[in-house]
Backbone as a printed PyTorch tensor [residue, N CA C, xyz], in Angstrom:
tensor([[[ 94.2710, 107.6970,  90.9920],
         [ 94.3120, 108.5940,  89.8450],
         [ 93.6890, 107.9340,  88.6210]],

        [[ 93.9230, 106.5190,  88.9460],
         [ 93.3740, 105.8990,  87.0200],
         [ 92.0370, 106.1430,  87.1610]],

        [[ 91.0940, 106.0840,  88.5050],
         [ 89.8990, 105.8660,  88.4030],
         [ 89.2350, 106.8060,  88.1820]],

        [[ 89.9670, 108.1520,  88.2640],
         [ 89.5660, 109.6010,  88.1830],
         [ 89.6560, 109.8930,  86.5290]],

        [[ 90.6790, 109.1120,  86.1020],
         [ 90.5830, 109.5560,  84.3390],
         [ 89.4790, 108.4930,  84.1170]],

        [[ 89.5930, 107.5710,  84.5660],
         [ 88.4100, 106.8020,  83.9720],
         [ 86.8610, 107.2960,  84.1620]],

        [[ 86.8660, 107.4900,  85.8020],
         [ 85.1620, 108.4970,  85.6220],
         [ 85.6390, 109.3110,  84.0970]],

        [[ 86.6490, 110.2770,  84.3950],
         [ 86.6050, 111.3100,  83.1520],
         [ 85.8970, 110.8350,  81.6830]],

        [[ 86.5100, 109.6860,  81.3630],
         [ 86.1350, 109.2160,  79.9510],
         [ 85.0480, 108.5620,  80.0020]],

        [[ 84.6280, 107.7660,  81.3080],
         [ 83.0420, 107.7060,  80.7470],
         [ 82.8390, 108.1940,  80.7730]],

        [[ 82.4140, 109.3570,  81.4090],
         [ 80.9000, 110.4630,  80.9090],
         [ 81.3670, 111.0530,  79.8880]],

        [[ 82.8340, 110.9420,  79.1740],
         [ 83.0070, 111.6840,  77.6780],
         [ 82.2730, 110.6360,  76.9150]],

        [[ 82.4540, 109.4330,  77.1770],
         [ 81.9950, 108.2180,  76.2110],
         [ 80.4310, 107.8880,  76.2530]],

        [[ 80.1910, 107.8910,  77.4080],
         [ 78.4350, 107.9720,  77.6640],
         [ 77.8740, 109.0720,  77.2290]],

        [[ 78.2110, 110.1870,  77.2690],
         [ 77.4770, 111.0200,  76.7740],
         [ 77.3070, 111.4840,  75.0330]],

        [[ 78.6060, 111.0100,  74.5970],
         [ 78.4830, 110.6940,  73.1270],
         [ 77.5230, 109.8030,  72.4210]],

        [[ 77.7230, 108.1720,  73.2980],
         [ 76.6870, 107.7170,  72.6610],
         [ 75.4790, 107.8780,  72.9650]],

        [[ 75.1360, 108.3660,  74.4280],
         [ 73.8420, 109.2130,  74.2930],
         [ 73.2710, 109.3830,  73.5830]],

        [[ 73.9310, 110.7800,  72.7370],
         [ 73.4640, 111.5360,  72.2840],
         [ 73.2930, 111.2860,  71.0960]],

        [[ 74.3720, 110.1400,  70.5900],
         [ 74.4420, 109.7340,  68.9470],
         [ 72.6060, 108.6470,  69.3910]],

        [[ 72.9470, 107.9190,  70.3990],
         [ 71.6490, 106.8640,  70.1410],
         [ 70.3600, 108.0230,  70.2440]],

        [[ 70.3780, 108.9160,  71.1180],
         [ 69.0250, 109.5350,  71.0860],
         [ 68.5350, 110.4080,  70.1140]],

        [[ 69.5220, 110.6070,  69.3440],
         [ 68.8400, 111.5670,  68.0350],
         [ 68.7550, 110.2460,  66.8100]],

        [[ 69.8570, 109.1800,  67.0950],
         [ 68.9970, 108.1210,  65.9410],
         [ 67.6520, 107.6220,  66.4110]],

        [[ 67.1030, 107.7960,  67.0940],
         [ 66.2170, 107.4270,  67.4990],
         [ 64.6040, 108.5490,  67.8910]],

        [[ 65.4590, 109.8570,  67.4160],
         [ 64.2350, 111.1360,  67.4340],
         [ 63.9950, 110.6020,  69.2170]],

        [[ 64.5900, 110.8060,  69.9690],
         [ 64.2560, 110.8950,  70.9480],
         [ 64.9940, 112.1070,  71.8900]],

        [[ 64.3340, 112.2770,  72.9460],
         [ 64.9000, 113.8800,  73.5790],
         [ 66.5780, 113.6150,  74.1700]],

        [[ 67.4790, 114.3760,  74.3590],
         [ 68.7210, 113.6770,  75.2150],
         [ 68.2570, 113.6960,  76.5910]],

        [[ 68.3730, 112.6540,  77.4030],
         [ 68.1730, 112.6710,  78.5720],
         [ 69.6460, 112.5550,  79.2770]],

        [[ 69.3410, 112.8920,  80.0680],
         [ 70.7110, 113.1880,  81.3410],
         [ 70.5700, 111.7950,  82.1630]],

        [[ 69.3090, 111.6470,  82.7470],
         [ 69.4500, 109.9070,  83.6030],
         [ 70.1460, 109.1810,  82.8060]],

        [[ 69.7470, 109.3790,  81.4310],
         [ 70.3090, 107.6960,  80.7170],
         [ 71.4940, 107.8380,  80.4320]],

        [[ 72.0420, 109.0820,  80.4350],
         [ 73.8140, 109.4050,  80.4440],
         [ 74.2540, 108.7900,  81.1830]],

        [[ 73.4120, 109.0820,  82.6030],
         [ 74.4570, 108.6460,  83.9240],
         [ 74.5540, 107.2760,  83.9990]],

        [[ 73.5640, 106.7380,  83.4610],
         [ 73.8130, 104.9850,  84.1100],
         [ 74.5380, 104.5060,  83.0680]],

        [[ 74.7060, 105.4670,  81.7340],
         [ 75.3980, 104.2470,  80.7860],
         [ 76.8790, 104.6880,  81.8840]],

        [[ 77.3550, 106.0030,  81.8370],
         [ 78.2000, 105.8060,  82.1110],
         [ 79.1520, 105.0990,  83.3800]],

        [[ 77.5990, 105.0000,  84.4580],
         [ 77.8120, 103.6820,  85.7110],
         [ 78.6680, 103.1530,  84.9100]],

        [[ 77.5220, 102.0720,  83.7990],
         [ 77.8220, 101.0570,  83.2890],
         [ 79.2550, 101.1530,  82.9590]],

        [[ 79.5670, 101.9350,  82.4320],
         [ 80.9410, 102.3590,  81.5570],
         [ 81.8260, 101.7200,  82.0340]],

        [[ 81.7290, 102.8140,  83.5420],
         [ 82.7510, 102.8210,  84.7450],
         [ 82.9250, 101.1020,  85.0630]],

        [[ 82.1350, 100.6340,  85.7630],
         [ 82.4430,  99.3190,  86.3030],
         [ 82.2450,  98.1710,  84.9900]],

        [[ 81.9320,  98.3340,  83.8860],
         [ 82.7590,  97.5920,  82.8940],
         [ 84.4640,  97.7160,  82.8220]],

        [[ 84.3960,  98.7360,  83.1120],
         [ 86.4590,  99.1380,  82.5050],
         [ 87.1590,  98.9780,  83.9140]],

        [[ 86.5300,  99.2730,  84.8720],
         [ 86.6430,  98.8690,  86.3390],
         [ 87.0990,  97.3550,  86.6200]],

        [[ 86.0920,  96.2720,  86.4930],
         [ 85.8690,  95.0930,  86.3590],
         [ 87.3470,  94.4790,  85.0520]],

        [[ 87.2310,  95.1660,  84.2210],
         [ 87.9490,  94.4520,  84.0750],
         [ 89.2880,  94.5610,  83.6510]],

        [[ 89.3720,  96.1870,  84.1310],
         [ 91.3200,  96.2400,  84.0340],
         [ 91.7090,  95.8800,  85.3030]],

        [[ 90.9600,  95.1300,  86.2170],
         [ 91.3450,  95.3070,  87.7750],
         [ 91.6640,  93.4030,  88.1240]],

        [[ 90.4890,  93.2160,  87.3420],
         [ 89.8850,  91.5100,  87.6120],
         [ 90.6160,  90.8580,  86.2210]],

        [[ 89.8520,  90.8840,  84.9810],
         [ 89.9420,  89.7280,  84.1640],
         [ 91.5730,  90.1010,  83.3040]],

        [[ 91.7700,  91.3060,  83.1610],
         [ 93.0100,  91.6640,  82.0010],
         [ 93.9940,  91.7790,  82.6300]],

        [[ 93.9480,  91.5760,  83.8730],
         [ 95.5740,  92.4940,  84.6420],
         [ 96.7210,  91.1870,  84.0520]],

        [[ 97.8720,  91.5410,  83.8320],
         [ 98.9800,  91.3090,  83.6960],
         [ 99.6820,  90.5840,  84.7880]],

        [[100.1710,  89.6370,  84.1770],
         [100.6250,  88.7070,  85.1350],
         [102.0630,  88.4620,  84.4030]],

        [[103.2600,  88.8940,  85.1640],
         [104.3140,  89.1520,  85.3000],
         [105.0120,  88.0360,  85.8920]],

        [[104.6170,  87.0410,  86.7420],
         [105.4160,  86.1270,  87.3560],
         [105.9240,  85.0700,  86.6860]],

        [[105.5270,  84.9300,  85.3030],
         [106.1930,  83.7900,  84.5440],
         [107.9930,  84.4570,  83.8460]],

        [[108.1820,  85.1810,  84.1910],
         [109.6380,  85.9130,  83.6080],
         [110.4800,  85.6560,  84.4770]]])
């Protein structure tokens, strides 16, 4: 289920800055470059609520 809200919010989050970077930039919105930021998104927040941030509980 987390990974399903998480797709959810990248492509809310990729496609925002999309759209904020492609009009600062007078450029057209493209849809490819949505998708890979939001790859990116995904296996940034992937990577590292899974790997580097998780919570470690065994010292209590």
């Amino acid at each position: 289920m987390r990974y399903i809200v998480t797709i959810i919010w990248s492509c809310l989050i990729g496609g925002v800055v999309s759209y904020v970077l492609s009009s600062m930039g007078s450029e057209p919105f493209s849809l490819e470059g949505t998708v890979a930021l939001t790859a990116v998104f995904f296996i940034a927040i992937a990577v590292l609520g899974d790997g580097i941030l998780k919570n470690d509980n065994s010292h209590s």
